[in-house]
VEXDREN-277642 format. One record per residue (C-alpha): x, y, z; residue in three letters. Coordinates in steps of 0.1 Angstrom, whole numbers, m for minus. Layout:
SITE       u       v       w   residuo
SITE       X       Y       Z       ALA
...
END
This chain:
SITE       u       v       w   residuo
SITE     204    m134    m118       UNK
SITE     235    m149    m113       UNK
SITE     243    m132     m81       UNK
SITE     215    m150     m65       UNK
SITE     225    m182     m76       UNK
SITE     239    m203     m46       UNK
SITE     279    m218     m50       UNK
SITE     274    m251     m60       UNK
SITE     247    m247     m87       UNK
SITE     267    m219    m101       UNK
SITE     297    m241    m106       UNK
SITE     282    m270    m117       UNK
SITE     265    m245    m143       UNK
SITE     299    m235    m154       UNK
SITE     315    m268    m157       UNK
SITE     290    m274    m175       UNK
SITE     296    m247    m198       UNK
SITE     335    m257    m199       UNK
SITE     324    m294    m208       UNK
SITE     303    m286    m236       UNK
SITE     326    m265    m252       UNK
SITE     355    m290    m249       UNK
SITE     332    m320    m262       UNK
SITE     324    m292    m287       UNK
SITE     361    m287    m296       UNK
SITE     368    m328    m296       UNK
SITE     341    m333    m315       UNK
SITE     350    m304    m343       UNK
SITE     386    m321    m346       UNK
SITE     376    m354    m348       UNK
SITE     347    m352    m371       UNK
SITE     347    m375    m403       UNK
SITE     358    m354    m431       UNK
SITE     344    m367    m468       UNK
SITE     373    m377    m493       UNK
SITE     369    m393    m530       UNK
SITE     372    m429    m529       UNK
SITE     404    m448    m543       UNK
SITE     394    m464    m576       UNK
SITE     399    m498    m560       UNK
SITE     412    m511    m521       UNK
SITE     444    m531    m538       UNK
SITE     474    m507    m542       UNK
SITE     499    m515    m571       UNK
SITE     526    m518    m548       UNK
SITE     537    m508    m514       UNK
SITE     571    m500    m503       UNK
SITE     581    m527    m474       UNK
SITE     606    m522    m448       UNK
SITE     605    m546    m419       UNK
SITE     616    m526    m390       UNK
SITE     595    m522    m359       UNK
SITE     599    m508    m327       UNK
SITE     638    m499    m316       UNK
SITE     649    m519    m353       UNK
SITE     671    m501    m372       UNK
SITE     688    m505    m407       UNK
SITE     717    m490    m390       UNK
SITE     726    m518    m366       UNK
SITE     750    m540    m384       UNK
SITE     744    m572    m364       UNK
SITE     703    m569    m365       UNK
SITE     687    m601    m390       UNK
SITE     651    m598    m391       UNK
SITE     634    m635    m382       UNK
SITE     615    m640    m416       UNK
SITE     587    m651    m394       UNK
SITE     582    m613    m384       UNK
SITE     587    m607    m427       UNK
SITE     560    m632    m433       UNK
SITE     537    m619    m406       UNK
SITE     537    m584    m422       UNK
SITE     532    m602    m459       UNK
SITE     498    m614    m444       UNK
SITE     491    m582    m434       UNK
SITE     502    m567    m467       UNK
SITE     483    m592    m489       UNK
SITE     446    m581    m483       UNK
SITE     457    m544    m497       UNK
SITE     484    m548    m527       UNK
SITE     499    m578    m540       UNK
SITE     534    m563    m550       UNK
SITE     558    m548    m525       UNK
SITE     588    m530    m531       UNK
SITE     620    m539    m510       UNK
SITE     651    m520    m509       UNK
SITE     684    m542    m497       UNK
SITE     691    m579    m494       UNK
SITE     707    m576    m464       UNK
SITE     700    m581    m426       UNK
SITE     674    m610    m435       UNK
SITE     658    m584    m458       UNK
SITE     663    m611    m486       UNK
SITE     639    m637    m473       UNK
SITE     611    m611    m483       UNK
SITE     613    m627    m520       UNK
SITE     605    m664    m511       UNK
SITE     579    m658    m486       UNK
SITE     564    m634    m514       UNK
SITE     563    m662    m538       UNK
SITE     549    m684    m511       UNK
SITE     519    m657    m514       UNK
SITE     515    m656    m549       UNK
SITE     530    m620    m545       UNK
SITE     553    m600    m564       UNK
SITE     587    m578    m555       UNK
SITE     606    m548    m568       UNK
SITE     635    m561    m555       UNK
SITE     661    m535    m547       UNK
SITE     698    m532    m545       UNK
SITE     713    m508    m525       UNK
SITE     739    m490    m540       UNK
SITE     762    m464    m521       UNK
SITE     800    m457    m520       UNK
SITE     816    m484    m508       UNK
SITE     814    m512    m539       UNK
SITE     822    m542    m512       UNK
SITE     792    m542    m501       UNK
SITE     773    m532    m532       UNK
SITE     787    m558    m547       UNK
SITE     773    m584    m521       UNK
SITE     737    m568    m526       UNK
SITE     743    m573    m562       UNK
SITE     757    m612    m559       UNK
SITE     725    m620    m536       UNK
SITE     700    m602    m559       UNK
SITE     705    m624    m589       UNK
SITE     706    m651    m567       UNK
SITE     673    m645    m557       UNK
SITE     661    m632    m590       UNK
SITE     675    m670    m606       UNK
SITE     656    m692    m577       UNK
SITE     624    m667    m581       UNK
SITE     620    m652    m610       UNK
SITE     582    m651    m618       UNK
SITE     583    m632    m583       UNK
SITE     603    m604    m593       UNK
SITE     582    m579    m612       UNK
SITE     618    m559    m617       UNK
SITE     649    m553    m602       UNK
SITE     663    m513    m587       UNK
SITE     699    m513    m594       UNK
SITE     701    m483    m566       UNK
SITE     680    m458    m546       UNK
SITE     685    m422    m550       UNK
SITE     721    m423    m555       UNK
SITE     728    m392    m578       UNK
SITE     706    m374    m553       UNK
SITE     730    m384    m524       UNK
SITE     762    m382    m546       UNK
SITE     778    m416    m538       UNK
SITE     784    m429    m574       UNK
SITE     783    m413    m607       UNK
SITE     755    m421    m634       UNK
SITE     778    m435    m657       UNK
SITE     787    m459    m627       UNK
SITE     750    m467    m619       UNK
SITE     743    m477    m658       UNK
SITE     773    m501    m652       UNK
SITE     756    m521    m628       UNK
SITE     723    m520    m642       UNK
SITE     736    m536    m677       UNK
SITE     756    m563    m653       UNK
SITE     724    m570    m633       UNK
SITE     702    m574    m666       UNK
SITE     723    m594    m683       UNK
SITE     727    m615    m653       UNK
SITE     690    m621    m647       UNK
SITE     673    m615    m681       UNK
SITE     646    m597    m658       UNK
SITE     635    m555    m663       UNK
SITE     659    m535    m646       UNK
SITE     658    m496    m639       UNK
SITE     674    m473    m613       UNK
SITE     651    m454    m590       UNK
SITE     654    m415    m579       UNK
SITE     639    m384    m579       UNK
SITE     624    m370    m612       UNK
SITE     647    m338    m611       UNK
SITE     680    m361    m605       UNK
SITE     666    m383    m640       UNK
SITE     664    m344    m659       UNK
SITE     701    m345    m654       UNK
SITE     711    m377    m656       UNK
SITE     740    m393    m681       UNK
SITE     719    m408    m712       UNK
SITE     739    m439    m709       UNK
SITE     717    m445    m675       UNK
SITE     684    m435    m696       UNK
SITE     697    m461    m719       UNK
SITE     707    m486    m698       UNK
SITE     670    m494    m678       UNK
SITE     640    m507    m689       UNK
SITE     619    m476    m677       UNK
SITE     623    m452    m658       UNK
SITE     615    m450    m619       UNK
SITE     610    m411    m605       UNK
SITE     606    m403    m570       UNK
SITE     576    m374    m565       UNK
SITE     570    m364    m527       UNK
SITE     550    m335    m530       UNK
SITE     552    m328    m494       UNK
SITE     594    m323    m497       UNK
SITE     594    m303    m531       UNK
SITE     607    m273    m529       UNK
SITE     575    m258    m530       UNK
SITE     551    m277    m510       UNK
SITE     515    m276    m515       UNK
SITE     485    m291    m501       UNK
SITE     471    m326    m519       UNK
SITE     449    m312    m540       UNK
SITE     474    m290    m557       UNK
SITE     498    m315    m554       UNK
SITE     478    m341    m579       UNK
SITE     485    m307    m603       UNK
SITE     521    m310    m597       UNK
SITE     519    m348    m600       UNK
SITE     505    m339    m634       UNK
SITE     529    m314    m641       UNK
SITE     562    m337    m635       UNK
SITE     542    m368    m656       UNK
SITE     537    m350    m690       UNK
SITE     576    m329    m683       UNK
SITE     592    m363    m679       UNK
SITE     570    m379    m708       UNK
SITE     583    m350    m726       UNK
SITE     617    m355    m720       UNK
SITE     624    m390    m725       UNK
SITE     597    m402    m756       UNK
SITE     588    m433    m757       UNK
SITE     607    m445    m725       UNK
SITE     579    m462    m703       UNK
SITE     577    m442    m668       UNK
SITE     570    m456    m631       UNK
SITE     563    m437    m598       UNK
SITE     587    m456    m574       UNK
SITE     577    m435    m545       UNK
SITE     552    m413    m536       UNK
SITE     531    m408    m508       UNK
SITE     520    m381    m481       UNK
SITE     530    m383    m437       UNK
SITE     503    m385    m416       UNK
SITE     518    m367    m386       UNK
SITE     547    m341    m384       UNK
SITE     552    m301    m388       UNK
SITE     535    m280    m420       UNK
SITE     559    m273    m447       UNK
SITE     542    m239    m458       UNK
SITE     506    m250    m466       UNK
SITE     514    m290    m472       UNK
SITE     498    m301    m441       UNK
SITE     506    m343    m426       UNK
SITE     473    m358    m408       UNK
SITE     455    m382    m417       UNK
SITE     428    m363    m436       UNK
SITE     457    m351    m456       UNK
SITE     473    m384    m464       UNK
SITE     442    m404    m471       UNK
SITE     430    m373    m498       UNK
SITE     464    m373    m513       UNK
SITE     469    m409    m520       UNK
SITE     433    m417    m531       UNK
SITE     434    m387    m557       UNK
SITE     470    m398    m567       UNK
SITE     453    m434    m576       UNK
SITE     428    m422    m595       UNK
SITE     452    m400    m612       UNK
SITE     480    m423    m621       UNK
SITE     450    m452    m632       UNK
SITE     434    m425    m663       UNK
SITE     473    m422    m673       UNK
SITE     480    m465    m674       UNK
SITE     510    m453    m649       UNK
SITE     523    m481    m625       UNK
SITE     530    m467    m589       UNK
SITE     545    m478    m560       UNK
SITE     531    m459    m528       UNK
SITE     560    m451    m500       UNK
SITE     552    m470    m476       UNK
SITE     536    m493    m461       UNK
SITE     544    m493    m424       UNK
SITE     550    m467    m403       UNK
SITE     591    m466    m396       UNK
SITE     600    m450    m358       UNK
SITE     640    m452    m372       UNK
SITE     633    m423    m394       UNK
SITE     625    m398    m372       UNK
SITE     660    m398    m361       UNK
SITE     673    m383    m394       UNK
SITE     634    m366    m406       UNK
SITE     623    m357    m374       UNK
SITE     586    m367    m360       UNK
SITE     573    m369    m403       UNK
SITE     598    m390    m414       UNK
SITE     581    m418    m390       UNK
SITE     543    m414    m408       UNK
SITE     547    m425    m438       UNK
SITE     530    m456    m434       UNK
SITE     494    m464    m445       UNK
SITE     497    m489    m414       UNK
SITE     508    m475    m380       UNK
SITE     538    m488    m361       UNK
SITE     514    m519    m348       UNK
SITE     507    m528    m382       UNK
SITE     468    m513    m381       UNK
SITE     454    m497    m408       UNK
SITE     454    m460    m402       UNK
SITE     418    m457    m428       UNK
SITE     397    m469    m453       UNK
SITE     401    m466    m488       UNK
SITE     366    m454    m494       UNK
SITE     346    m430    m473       UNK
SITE     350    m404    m444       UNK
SITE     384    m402    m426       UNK
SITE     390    m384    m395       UNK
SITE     421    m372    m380       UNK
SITE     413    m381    m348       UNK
SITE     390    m411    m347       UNK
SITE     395    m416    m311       UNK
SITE     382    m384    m300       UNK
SITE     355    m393    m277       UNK
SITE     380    m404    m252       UNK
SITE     404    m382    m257       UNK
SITE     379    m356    m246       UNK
SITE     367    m377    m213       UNK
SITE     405    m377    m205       UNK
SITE     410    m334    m217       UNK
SITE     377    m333    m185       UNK
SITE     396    m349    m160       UNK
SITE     428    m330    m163       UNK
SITE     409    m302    m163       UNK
SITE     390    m311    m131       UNK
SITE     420    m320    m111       UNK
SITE     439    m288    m119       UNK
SITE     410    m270    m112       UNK
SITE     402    m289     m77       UNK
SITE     441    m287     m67       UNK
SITE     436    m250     m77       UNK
SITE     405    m245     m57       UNK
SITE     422    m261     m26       UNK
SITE     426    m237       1       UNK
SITE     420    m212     m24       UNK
SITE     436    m176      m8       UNK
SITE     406    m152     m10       UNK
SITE     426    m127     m26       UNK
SITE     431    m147     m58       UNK
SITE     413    m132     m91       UNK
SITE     394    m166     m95       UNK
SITE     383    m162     m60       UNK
SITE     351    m142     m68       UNK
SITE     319    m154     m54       UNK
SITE     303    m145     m90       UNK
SITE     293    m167    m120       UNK
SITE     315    m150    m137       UNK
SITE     347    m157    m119       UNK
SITE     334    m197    m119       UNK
SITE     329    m196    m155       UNK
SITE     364    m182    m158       UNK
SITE     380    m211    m142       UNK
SITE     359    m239    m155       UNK
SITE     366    m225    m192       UNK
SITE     407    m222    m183       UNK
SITE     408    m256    m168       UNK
SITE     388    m274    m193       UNK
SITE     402    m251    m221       UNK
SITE     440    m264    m203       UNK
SITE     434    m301    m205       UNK
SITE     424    m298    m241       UNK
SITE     461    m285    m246       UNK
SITE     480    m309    m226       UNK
SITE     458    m340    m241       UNK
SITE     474    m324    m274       UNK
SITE     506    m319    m259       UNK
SITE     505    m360    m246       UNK
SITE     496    m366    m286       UNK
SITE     524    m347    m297       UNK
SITE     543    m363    m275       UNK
SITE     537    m400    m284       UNK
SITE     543    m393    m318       UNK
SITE     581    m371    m311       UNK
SITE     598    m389    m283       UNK
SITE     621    m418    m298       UNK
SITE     646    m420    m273       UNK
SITE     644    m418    m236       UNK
SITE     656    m385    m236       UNK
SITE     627    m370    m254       UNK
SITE     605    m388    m233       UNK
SITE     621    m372    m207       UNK
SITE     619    m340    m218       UNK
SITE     586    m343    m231       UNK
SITE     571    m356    m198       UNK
SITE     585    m326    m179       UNK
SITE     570    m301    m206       UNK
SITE     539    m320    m194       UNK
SITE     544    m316    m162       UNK
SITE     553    m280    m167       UNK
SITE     519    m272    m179       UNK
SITE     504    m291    m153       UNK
SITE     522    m266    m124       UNK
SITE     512    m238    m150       UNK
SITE     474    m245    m155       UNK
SITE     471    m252    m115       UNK
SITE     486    m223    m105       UNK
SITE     472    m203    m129       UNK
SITE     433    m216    m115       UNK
SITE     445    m204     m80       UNK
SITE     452    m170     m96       UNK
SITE     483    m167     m92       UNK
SITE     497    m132    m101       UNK
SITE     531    m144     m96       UNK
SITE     533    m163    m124       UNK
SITE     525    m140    m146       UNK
SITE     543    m110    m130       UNK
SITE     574    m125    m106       UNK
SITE     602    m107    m117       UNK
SITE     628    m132    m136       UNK
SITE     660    m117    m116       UNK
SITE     644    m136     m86       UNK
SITE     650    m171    m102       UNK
SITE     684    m165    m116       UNK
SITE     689    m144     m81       UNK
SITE     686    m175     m65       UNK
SITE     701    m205     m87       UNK
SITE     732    m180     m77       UNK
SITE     734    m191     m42       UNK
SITE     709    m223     m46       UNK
SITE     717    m236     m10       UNK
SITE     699    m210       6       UNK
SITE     660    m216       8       UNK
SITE     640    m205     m23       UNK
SITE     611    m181     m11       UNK
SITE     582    m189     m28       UNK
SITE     585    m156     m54       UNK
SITE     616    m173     m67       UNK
SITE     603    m204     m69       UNK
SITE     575    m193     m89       UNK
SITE     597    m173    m111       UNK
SITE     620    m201    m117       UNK
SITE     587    m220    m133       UNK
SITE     582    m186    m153       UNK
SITE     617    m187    m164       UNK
SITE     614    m220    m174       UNK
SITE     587    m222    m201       UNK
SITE     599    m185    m210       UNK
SITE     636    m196    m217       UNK
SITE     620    m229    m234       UNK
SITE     599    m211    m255       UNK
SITE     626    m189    m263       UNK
SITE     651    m220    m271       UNK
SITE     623    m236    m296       UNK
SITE     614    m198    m310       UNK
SITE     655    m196    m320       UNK
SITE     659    m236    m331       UNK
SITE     628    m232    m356       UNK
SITE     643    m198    m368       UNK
SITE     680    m209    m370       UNK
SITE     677    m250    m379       UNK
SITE     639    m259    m384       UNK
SITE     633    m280    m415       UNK
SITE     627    m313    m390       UNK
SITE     615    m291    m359       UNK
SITE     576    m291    m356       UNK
SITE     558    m263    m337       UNK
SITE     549    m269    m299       UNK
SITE     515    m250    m298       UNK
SITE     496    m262    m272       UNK
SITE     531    m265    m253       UNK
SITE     531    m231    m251       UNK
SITE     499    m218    m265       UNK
SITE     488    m225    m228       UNK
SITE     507    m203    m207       UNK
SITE     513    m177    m235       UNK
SITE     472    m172    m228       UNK
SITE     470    m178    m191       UNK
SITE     498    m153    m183       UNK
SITE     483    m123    m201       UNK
SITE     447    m133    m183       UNK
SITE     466    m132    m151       UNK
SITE     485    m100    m161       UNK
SITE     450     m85    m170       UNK
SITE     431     m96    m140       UNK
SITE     460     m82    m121       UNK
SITE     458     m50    m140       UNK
SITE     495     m56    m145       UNK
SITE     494     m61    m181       UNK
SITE     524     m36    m197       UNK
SITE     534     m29    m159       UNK
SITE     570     m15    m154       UNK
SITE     601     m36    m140       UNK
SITE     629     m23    m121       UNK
SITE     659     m46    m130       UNK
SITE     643     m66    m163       UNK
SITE     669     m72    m181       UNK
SITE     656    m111    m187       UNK
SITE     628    m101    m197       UNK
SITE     642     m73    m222       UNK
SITE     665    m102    m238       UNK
SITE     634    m125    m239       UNK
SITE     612    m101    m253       UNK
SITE     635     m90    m282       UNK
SITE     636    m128    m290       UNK
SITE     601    m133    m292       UNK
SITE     592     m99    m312       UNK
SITE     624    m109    m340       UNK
SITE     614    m149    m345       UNK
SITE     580    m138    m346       UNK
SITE     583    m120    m375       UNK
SITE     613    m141    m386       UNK
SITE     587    m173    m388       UNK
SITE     559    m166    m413       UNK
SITE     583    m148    m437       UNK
SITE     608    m179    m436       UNK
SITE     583    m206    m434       UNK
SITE     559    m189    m455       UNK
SITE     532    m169    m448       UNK
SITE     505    m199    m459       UNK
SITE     517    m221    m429       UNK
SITE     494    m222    m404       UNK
SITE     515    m237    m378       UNK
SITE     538    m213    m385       UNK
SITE     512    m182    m379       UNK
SITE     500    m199    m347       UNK
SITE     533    m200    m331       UNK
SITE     543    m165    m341       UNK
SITE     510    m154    m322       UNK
SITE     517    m172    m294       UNK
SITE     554    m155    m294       UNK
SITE     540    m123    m296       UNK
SITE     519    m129    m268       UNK
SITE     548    m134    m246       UNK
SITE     567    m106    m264       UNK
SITE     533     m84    m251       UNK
SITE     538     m93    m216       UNK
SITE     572     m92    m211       UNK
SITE     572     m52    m229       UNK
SITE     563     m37    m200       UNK
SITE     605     m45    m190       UNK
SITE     610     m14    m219       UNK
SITE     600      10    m191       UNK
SITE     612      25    m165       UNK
SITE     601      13    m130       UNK
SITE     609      25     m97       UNK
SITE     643       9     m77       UNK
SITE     620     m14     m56       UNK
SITE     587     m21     m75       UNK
SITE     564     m40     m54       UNK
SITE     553     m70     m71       UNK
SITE     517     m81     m72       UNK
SITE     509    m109     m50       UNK
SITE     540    m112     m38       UNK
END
């Protein structure tokens, strides 16, 4: 029946097709997924830092206008009324009046690292602050993970938290991470008021997903109770990213992070544990040093917006409707450049449904992947650089879907010899088989760079699947439709080295990042993919193949 059905109404049939299964896909992602309710919309405390945008703890001269401080206390106050700060410096200090101004209370934090100069000023301002407010200080940190980072010793740290006490007659305690407190010097266990453990489920050792990270939450509580009797305990910080890469099965979206922090409430509330939740605004100056999950911390975004509710559904894509309008129209415009003056030798060039299916599925199924790959984006680039380089991966799959929707067998097929033939002797004019292989070469190599980074240095590296989850699929349909799937090559001695890079990482992945990551499966796939259509360089071709479509 299709056969007789005339051009247009067989298109509009199939982009019909291709639309409902991308609304279908939108839709699926961005559906409301049903979480326990926190056990009440105020937080015990949140940890503040007041950096936004380009701000940076690590610019000396920066002072934060308390103006901006007090705007993100209003912000604050609806949700918790205690906040946790962690330096007195860089305007960081006027956090503690403007808190009492709000009826508001403050861990107030010292930070503590190898030069004593300046530790000593943090300490000389805190009790200055801790004497002119002291109902607004619900206890002072003497230090932030400083055993972890090795910049002073515990005898050192219990030091200064006597000084400080005595000093400000207020409760004092030294914050880090529960393993660093199992082997700390009992003169620091002696020396606080209680003790304040750092649990991040996410960066243990062995990550797991929320629900079995309230186990481990449980686990650490009773061990530590255990350890120390009758010292009172505190969760200083613990939370869960909303965005970044899988660490095995731990998992940061929003879904994640909402489940995690809502169960960890109702948890810590049966024990009578006080908690401070890390943290309350999303902080771009991490992702320098954490990559793209260090940022997402927050349980506000970067423009100080709540990212959910406390009770009820959370999705992690709430803006999914037009996100899938804008998927359609990249889609469409690949797919009307494509059809342009469409050769009538091209695979896609069929007169049956079958062929217009095809390439209504491909293009819509394409701008689904490079609306992800311009979310990804957003949340990676923090420097102009990555913009950069993430706007021409962008425009890379652009060039890659269109061409792929004309049917381009080059693309799939183009010998690489032909780009590095000619980026040789780049004055001469580029024929258009080298041009095409240079575009192959391009997300091959790049795929290849990422494949070797993740395998070799990936703890902060995420995984770039719809970045290359596209063309890995459309080059194998073009190899197929070209019957030139496993097809020889003379002189492939690219595509050998590529191929042997793809087959190693991809096993290399799952085994290193566990075989319960997801992410971690999906780009191995997607490495074999390109390791399948690049094998056919293992065989032997005659001197001058001819190339399809060339």
């Amino acid at each position: 029946m299709s056969g007789d059905m005339p051009m247009p109404l067989r298109w509009l049939v199939a982009l019909a097709v291709a639309a409902a299964l991308g609304i279908g896909f939108w839709a699926w992602i961005g559906r409301g997924i049903d979480l326990p309710p926190a056990p009440s919309p105020k937080l015990a405390c949140l940890s503040y830092t007041p950096f936004q945008g380009a701000q940076t703890p690590y610019d000396p001269s920066l002072v934060i206008p308390p103006e901006q401080i007090a705007a993100d206390l209003d912000r604050l106050q609806p949700v918790t009324d205690c906040i946790r700060i962690y330096a007195t410096d860089q305007g960081i200090d006027a956090t503690v009046p403007l808190a009492a101004e709000r009826g508001m209370q403050v861990l107030l934090g010292i930070w503590v690292g190898s030069d004593a100069a300046l530790y000593e000023k943090q300490i000389a301002r805190a009790i200055e602050l801790a004497q002119a407010h002291p109902a607004a200080i619900k206890a002072i940190i003497v230090g932030n993970e400083v055993l972890l980072r090795g910049e002073q010793s515990g005898e050192t740290l219990a030091e200064l938290v006597l000084r400080v006490k005595a000093a400000t007659g207020l409760p004092t305690t030294y914050a880090d991470v529960w393993g660093f407190w199992q082997k700390a010097p009992q003169a620091l266990v002696d020396a606080v008021d209680f003790l304040t453990i750092h649990l991040l489920p996410y960066w243990e050792d062995d990550p797991a997903p929320a629900e079995a990270a309230i186990q481990h939450l449980d686990f650490v509580l009773e061990t530590m109770q255990a350890q120390f009797p009758g010292k009172a305990l505190m969760v200083g910080e613990t939370g869960w990213p909303s965005a970044g890469r899988a660490r095995e099965d731990a998992v940061p979206s929003l879904t994640e992070q909402a489940k995690y922090l809502r169960l960890f409430m109702r948890d810590v509330d049966a024990r009578g544990i006080d908690y401070n939740i890390i943290e309350a605004f999303d902080q771009p100056w991490k992702r320098h040093q954490e990559g793209a999950v260090g940022g997402y911390w927050g349980v506000f975004d970067g423009a100080r917006m709540a990212k959910f509710d406390w009770t009820g559904p959370v999705s992690n894509h709430p803006d999914w409707p037009w996100k899938a309008g804008l998927s359609l129209l990249i889609g469409l415009a690949c797919l009307g450049l494509a059809r342009f003056r469409l050769p009538s030798s091209s695979p896609l060039a069929g007169e049956g449904f079958a062929s217009a299916l095809l390439g209504a599925v491909l293009a819509g199924a394409g701008g689904s992947a490079i609306m992800l790959q311009l979310e990804r984006a957003a949340l990676i680039a923090v420097s102009r650089l990555d913009a950069a380089i993430e706007a021409a991966l962008i425009l890379q799959s652009l060039l890659v879907l269109t061409l792929a929707l004309r049917g381009s067998a080059q693309l799939a097929t183009a010998p690489l010899a032909a780009a590095t033939d000619w980026l040789r002797a780049p004055r001469r004019r580029a024929a258009p088989l080298a041009l095409v292989a240079l575009l192959r070469a391009l997300v091959l190599g790049g795929a290849a760079l990422v494949a070797l980074a993740l395998c070799f240095d990936g703890r902060y590296r995420g995984f770039p699947l719809a970045t290359y989850g596209l063309p890995a699929i459309l080059f194998l349909v073009l190899q197929c439709r070209a019957g030139r799937l496993l097809g020889a090559i003379a002189d492939g001695r690219e595509e050998r080295l590529l191929s042997a890079i793809f087959l190693g990482c991809a096993l290399f992945l799952p085994w290193w990042e566990g075989f319960n990551n997801a992410e971690a499966l999906a780009f191995a796939a997607i490495l074999l993919a390109f390791a399948l259509g690049l094998a056919g360089a293992w065989r032997r071709a005659p001197a001058n193949p001819v190339i399809a479509g060339a």
